[in-house]
N, CA, C and O atoms as a printed pandas DataFrame, in Angstrom:
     atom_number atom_name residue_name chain_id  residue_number  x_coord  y_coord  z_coord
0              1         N          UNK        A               1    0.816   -1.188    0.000
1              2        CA          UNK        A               1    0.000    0.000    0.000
2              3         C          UNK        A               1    0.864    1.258    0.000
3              4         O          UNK        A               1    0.681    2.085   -0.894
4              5         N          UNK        A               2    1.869    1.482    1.012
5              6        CA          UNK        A               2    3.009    2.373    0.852
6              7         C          UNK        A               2    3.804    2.532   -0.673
7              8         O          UNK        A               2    4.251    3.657   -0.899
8              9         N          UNK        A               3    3.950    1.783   -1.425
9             10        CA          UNK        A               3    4.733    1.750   -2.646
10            11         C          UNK        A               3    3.165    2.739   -3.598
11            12         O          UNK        A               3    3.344    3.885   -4.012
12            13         N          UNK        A               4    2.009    2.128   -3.743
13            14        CA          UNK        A               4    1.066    2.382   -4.636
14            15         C          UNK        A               4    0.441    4.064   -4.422
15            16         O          UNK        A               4   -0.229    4.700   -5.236
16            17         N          UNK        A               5    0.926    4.515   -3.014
17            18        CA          UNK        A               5    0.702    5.882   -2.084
18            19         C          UNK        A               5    2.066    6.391   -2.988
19            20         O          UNK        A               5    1.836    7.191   -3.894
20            21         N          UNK        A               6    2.995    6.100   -2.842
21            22        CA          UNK        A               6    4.477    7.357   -3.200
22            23         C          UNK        A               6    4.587    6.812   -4.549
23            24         O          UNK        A               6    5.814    6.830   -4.655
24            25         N          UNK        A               7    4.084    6.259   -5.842
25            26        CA          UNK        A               7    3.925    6.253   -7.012
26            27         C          UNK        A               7    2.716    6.924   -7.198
27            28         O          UNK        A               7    2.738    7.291   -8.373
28            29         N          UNK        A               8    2.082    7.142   -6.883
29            30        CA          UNK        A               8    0.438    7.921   -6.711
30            31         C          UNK        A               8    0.826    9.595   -6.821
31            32         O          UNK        A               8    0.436   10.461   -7.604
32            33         N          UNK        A               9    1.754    9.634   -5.695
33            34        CA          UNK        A               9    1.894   10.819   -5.149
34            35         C          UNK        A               9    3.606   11.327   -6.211
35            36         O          UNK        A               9    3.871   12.528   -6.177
36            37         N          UNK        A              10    4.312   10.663   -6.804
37            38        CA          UNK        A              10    5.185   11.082   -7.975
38            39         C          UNK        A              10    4.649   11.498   -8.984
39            40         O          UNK        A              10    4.921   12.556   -9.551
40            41         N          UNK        A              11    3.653   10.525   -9.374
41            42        CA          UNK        A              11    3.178   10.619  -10.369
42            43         C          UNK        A              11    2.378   12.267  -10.532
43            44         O          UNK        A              11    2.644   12.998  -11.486
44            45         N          UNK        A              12    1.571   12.589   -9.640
45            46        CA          UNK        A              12    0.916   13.691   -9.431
46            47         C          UNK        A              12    1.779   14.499   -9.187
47            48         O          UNK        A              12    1.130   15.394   -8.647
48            49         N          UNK        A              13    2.679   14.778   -9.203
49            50        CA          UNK        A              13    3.903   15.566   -8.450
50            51         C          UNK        A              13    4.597   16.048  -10.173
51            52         O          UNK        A              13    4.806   17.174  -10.624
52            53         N          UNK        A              14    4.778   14.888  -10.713
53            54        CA          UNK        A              14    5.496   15.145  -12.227
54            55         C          UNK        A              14    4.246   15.872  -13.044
55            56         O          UNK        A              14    4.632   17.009  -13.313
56            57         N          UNK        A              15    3.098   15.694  -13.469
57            58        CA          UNK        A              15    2.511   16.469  -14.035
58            59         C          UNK        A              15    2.336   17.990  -13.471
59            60         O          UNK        A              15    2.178   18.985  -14.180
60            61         N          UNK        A              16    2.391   17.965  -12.208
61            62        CA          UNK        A              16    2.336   19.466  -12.264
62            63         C          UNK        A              16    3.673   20.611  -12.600
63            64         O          UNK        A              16    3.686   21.831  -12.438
64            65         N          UNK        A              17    4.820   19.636  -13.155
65            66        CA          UNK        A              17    6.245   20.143  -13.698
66            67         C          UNK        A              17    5.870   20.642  -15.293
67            68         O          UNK        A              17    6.359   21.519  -16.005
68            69         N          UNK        A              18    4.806   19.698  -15.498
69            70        CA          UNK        A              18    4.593   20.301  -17.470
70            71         C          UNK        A              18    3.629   21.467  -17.178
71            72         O          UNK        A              18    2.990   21.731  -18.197
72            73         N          UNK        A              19    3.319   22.229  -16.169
73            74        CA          UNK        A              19    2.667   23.501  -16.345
74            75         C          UNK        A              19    3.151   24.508  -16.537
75            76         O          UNK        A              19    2.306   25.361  -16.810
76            77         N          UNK        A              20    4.588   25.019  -16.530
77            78        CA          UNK        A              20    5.521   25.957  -16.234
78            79         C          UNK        A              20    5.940   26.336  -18.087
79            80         O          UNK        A              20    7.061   26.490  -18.573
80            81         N          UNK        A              21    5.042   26.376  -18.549
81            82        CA          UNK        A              21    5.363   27.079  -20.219
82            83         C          UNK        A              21    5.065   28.429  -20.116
83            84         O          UNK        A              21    4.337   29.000  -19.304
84            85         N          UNK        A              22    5.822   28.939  -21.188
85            86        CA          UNK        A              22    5.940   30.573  -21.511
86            87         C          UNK        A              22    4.426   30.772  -21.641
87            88         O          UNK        A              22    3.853   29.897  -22.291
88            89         N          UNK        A              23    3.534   31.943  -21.052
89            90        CA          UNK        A              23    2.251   32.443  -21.559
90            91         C          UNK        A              23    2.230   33.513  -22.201
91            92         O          UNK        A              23    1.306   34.016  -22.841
92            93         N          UNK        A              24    3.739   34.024  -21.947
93            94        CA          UNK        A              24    3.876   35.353  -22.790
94            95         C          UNK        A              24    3.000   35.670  -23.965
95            96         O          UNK        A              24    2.765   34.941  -24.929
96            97         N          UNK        A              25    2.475   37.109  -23.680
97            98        CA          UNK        A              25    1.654   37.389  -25.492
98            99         C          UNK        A              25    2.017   38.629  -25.594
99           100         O          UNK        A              25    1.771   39.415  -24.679
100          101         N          UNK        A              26    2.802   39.097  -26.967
101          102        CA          UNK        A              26    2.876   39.991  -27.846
102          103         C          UNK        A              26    2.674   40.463  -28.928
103          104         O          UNK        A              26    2.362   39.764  -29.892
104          105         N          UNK        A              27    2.843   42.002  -28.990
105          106        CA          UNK        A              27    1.793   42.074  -30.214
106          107         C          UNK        A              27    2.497   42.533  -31.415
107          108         O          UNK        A              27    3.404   43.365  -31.389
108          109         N          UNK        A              28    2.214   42.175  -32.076
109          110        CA          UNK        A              28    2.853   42.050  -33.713
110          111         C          UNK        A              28    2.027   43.248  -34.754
111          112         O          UNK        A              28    0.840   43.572  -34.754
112          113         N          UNK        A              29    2.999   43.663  -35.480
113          114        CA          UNK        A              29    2.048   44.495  -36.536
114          115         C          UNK        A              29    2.567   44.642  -37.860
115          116         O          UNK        A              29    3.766   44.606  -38.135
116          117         N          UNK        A              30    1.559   44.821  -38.735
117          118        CA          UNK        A              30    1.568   45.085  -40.108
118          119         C          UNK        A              30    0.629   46.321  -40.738
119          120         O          UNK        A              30   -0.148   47.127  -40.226
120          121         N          UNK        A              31    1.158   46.029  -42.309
121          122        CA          UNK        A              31    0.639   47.560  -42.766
122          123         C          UNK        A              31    0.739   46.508  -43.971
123          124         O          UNK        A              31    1.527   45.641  -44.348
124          125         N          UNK        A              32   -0.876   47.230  -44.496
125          126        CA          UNK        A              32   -1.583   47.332  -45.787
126          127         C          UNK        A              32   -1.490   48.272  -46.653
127          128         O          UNK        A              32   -2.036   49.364  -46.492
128          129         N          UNK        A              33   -0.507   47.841  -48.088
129          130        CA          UNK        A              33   -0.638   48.879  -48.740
130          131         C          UNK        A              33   -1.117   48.715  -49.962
131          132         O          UNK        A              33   -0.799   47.817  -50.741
132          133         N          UNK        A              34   -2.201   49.933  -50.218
133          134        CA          UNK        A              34   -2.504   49.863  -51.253
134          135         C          UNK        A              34   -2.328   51.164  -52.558
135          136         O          UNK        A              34   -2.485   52.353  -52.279
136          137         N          UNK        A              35   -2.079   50.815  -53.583
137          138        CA          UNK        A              35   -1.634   51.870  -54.443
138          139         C          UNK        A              35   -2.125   51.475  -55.851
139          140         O          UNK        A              35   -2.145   50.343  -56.334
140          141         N          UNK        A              36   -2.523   52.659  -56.421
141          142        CA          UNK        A              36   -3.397   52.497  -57.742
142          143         C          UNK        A              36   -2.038   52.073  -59.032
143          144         O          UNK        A              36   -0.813   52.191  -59.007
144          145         N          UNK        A              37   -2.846   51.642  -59.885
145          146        CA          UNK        A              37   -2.128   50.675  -61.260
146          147         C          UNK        A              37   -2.137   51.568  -61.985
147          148         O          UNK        A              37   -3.006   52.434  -61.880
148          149         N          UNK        A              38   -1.148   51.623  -62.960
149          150        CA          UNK        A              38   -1.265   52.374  -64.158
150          151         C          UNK        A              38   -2.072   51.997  -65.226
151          152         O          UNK        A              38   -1.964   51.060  -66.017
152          153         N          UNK        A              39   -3.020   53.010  -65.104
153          154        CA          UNK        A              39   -3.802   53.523  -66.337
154          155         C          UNK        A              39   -5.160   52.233  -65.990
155          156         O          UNK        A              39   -5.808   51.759  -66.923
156          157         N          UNK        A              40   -5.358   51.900  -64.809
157          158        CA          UNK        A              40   -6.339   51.816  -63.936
158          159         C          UNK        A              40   -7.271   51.931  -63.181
159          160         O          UNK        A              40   -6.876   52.540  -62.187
160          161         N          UNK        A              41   -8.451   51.640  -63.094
161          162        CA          UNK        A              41   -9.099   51.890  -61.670
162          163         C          UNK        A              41   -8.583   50.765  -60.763
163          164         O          UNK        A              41   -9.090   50.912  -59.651
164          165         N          UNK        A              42   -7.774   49.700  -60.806
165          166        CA          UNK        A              42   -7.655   48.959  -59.929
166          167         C          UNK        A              42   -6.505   49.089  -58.705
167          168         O          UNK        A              42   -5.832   50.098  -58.915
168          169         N          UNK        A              43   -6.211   48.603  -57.878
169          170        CA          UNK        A              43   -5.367   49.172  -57.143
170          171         C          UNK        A              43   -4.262   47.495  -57.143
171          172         O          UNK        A              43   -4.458   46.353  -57.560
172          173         N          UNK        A              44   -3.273   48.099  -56.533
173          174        CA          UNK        A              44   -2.631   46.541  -56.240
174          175         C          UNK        A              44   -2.196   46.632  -54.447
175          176         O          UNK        A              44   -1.819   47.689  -53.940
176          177         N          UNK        A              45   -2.318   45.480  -53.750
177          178        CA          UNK        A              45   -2.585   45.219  -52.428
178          179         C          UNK        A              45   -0.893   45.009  -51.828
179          180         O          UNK        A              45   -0.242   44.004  -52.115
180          181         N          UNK        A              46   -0.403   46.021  -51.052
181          182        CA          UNK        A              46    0.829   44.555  -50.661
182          183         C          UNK        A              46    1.294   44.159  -48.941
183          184         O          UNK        A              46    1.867   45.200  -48.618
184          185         N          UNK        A              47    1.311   43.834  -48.510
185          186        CA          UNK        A              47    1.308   43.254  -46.855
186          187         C          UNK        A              47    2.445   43.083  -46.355
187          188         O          UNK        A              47    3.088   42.049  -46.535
188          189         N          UNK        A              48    2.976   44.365  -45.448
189          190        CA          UNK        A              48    4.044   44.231  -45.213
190          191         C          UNK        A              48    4.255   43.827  -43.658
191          192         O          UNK        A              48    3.844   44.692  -42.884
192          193         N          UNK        A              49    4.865   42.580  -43.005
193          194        CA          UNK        A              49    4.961   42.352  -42.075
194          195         C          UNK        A              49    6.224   42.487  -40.965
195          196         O          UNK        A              49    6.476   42.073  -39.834
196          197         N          UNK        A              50    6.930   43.415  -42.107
197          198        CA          UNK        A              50    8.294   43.725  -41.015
198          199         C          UNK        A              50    9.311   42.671  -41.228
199          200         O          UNK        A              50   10.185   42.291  -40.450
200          201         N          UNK        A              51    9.033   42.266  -42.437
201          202        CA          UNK        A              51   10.789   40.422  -42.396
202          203         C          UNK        A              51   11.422   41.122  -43.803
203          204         O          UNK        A              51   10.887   41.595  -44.805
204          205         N          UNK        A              52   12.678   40.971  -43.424
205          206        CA          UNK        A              52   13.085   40.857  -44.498
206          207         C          UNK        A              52   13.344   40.890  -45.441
207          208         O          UNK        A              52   14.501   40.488  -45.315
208          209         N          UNK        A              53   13.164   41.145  -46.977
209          210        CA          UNK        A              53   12.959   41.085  -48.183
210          211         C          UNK        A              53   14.575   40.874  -48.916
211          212         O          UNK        A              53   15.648   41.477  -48.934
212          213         N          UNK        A              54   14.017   39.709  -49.445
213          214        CA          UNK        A              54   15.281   39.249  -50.690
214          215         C          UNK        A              54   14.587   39.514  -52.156
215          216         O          UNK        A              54   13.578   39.008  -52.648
216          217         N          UNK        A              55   15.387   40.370  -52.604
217          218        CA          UNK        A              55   15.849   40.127  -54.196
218          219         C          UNK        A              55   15.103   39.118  -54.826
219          220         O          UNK        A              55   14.078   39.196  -55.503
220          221         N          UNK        A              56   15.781   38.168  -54.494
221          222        CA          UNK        A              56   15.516   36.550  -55.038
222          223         C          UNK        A              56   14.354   35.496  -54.393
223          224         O          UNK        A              56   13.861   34.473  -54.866
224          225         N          UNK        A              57   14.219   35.926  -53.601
225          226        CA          UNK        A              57   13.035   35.352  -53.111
226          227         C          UNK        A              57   11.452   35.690  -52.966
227          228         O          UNK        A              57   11.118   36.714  -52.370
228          229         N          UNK        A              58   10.591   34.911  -53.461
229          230        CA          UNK        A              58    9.677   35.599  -53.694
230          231         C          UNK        A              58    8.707   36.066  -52.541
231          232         O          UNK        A              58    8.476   35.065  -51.863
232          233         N          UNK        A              59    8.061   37.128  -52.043
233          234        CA          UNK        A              59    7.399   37.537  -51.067
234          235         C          UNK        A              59    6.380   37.748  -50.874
235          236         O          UNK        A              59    6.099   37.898  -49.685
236          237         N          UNK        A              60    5.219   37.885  -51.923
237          238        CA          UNK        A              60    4.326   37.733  -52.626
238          239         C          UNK        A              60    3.118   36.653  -51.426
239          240         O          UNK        A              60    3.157   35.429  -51.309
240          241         N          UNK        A              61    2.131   37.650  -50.678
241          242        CA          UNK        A              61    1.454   36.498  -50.214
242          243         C          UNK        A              61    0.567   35.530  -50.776
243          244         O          UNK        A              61   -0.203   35.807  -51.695
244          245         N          UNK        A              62    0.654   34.405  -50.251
245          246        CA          UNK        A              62   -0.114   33.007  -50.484
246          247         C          UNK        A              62   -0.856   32.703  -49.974
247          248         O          UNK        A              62   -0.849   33.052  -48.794
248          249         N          UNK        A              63   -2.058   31.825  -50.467
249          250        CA          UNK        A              63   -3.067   31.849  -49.375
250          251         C          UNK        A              63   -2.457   30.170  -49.366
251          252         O          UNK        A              63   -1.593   29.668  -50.086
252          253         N          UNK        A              64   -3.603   29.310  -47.812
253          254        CA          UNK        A              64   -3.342   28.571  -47.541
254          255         C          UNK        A              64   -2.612   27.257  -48.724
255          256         O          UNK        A              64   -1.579   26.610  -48.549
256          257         N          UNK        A              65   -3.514   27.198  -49.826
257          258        CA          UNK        A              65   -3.437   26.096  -50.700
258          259         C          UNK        A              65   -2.173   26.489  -51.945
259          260         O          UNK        A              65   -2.169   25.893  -53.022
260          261         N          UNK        A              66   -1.083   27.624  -51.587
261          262        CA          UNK        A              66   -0.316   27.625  -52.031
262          263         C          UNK        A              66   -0.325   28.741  -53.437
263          264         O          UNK        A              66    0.707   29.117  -53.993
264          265         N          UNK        A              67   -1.329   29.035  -53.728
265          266        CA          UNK        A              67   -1.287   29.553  -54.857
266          267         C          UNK        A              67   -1.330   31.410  -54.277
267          268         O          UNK        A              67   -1.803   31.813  -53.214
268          269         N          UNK        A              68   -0.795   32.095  -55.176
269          270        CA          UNK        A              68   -0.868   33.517  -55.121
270          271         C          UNK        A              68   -2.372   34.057  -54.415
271          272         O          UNK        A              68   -3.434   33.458  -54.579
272          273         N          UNK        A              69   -2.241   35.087  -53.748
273          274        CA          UNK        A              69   -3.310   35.315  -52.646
274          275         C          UNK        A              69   -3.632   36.814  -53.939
275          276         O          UNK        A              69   -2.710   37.578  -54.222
276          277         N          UNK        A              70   -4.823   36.947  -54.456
277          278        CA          UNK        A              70   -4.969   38.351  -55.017
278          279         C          UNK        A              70   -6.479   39.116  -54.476
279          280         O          UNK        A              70   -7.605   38.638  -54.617
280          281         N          UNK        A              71   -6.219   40.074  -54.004
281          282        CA          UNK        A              71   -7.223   41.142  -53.772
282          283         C          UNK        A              71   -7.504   41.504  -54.804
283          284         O          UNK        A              71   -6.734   41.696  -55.745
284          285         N          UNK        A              72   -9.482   41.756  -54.756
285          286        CA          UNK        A              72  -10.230   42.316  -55.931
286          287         C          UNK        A              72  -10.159   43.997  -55.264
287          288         O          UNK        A              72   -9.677   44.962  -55.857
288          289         N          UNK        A              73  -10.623   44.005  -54.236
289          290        CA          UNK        A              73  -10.501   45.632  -53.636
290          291         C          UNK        A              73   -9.434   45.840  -52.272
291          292         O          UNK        A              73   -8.699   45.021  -51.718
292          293         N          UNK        A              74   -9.712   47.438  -51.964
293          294        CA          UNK        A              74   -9.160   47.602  -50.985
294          295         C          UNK        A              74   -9.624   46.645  -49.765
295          296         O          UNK        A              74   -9.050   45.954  -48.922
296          297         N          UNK        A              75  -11.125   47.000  -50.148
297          298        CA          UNK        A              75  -12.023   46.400  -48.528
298          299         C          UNK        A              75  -12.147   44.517  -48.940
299          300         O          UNK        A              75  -12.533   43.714  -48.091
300          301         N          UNK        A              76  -11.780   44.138  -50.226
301          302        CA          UNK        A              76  -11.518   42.572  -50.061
302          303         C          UNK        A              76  -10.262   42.399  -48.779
303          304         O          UNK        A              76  -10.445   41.803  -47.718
304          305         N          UNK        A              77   -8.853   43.150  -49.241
305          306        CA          UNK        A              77   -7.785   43.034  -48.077
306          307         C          UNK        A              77   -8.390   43.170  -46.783
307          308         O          UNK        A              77   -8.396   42.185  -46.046
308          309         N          UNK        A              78   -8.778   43.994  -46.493
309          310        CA          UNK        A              78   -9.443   44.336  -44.958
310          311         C          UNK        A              78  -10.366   43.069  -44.760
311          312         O          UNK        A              78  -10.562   42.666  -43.613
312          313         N          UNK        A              79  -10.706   42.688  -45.401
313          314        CA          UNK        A              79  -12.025   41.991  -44.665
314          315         C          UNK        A              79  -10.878   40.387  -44.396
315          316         O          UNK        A              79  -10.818   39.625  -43.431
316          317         N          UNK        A              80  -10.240   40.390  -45.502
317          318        CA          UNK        A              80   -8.865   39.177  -45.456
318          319         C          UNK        A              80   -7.937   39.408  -43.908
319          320         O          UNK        A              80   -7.685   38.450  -43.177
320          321         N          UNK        A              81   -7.699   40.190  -43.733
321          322        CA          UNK        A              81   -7.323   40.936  -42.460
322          323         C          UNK        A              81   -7.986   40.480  -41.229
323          324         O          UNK        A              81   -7.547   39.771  -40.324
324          325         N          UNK        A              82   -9.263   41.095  -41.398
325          326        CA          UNK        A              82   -9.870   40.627  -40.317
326          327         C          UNK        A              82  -10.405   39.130  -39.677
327          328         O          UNK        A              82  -10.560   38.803  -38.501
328          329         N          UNK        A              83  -10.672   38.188  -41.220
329          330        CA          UNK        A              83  -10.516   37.137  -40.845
330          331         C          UNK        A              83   -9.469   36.382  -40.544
331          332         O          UNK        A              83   -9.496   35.178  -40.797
332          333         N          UNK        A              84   -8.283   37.034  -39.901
333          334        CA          UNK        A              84   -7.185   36.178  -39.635
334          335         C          UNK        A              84   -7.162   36.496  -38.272
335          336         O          UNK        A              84   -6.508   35.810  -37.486
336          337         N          UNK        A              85   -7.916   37.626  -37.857
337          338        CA          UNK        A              85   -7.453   37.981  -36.519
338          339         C          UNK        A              85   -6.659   39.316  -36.081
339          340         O          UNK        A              85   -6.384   39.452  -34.889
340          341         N          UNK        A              86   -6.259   40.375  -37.082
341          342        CA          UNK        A              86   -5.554   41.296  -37.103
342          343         C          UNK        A              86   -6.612   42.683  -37.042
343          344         O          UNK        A              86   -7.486   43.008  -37.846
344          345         N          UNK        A              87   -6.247   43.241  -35.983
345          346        CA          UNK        A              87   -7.220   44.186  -35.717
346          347         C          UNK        A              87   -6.919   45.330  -36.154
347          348         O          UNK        A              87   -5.830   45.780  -35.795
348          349         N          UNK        A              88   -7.742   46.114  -37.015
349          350        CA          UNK        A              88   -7.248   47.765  -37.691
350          351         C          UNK        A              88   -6.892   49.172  -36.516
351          352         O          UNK        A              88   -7.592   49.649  -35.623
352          353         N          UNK        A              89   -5.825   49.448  -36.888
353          354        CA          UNK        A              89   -5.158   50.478  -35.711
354          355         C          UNK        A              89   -5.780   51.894  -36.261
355          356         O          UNK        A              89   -6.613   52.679  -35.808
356          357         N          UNK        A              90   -4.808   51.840  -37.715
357          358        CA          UNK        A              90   -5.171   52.971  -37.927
358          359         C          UNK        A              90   -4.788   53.644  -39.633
359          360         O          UNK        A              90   -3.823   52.988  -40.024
360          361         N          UNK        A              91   -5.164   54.593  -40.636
361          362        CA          UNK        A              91   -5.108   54.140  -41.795
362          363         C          UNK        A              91   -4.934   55.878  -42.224
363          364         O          UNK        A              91   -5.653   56.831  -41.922
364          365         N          UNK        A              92   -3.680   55.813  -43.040
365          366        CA          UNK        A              92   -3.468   57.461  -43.613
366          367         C          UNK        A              92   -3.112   56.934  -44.662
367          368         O          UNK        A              92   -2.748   55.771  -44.840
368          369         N          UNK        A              93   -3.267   58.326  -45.875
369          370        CA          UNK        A              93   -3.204   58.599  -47.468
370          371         C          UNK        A              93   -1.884   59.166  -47.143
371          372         O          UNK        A              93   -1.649   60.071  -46.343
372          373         N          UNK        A              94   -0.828   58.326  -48.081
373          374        CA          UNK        A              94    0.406   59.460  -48.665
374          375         C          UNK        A              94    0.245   59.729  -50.457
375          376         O          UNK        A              94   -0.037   58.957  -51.373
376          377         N          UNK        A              95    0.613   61.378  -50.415
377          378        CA          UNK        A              95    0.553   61.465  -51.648
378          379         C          UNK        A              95    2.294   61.969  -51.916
379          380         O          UNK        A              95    3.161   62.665  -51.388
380          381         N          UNK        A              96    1.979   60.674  -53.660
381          382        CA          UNK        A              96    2.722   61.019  -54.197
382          383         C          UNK        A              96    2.978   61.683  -55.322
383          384         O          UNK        A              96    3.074   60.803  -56.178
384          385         N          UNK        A              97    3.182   62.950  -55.932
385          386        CA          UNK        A              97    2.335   63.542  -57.079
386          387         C          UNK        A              97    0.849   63.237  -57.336
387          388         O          UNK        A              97    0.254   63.216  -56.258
388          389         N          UNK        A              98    0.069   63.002  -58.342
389          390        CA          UNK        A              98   -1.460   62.901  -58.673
390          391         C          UNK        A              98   -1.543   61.988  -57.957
391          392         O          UNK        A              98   -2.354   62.349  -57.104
392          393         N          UNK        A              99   -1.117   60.668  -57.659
393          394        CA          UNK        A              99   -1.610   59.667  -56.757
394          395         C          UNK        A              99   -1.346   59.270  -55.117
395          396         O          UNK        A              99   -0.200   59.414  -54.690
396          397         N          UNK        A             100   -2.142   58.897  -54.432
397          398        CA          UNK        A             100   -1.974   58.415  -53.201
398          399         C          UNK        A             100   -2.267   57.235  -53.104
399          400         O          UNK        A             100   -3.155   56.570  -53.636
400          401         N          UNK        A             101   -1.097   56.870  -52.053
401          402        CA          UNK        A             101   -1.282   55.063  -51.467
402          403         C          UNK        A             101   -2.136   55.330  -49.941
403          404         O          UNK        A             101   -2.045   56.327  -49.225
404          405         N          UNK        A             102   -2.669   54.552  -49.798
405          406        CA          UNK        A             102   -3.429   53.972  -49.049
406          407         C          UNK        A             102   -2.326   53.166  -47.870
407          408         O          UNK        A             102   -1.773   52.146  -48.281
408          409         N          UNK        A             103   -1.998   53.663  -46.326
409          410        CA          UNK        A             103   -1.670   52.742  -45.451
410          411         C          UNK        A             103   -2.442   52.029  -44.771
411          412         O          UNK        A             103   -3.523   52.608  -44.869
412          413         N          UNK        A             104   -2.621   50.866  -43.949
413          414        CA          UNK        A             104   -3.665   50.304  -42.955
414          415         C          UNK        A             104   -2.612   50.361  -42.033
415          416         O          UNK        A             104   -1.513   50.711  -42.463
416          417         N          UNK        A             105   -2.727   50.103  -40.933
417          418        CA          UNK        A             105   -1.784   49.651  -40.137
418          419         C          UNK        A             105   -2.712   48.259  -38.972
419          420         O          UNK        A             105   -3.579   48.806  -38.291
420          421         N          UNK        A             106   -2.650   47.282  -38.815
421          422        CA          UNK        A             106   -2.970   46.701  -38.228
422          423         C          UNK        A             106   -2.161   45.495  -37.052
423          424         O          UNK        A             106   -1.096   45.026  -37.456
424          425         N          UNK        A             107   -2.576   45.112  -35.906
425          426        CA          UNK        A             107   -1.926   44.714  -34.754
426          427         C          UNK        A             107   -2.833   42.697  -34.372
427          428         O          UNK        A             107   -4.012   42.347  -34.411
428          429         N          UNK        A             108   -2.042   42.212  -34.176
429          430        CA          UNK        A             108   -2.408   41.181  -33.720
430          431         C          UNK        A             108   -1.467   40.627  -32.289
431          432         O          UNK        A             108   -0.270   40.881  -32.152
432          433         N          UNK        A             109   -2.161   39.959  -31.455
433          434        CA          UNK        A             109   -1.805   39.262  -30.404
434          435         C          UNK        A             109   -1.167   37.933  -30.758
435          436         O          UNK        A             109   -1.654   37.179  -31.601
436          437         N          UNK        A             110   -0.167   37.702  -30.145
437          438        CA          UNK        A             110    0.796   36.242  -30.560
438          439         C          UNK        A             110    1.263   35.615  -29.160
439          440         O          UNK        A             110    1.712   36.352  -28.281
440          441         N          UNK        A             111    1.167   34.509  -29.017
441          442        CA          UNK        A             111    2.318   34.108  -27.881
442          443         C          UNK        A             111    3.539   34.161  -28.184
443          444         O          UNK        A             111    3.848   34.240  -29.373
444          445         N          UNK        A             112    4.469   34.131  -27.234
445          446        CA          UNK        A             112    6.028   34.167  -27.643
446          447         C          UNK        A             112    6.299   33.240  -28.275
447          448         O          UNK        A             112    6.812   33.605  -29.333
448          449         N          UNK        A             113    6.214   31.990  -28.174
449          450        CA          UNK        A             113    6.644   30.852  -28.523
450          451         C          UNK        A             113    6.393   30.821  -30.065
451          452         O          UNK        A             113    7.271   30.201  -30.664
452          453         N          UNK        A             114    5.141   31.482  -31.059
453          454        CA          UNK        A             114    5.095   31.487  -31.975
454          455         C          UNK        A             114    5.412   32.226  -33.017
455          456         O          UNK        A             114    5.043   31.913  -34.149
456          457         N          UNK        A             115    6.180   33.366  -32.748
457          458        CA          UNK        A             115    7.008   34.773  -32.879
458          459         C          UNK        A             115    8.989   34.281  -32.807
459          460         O          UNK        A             115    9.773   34.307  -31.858
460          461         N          UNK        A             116    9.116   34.019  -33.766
461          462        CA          UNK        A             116   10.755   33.481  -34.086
462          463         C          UNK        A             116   11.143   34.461  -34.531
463          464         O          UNK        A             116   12.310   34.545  -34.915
């Protein structure tokens, strides 16, 4: 009975060692830009998340199934946005001669652990 008591009582003792993970949450942000096409009404979308950019590599977002991700409008991106979870901060016009781009700026919550 003593042996089946202090394996009882290890055992319960070791699971409460796997509770001690990072809960950390931070918040991450991006910006939506959008800017009109030449000799267009259409605009082209681009999502900048703060990594990187190579030359050679393509950056271009994808949606899940791999293929090129393309916005029909501004408010298609936004609404793409929002179904991921990224909440709108805040959104200014820069002009550049006759045309202006469009910024979004938007913020999402992350745990640490998923933020490399």
């Amino acid at each position: 009975m003593k042996k089946i008591f202090i394996l009882v009582f290890v055992l319960q003792a070791s699971l409460g060692a796997f509770a001690q993970t990072n809960t950390t949450i931070i918040e991450q942000y991006c910006q939506v830009i959008a800017s009109p096409r030449l000799l267009s009404n259409k605009v082209t979308i681009s999502i900048d998340f703060g990594e990187e950019r190579s030359f050679w590599a393509d950056s271009r977002l994808k949606s899940y199934d791999g293929k090129l991700k393309k916005f029909n409008t501004i408010i298609d991106a936004l609404n793409f946005m929002g179904k991921e979870g990224w909440l709108f901060i805040n959104a200014y016009p820069v002009s550049t001669g006759n045309t202006e781009v469009y910024h979004f700026a938007f913020k999402k919550l992350f745990p640490i652990t998923e933020v490399q």
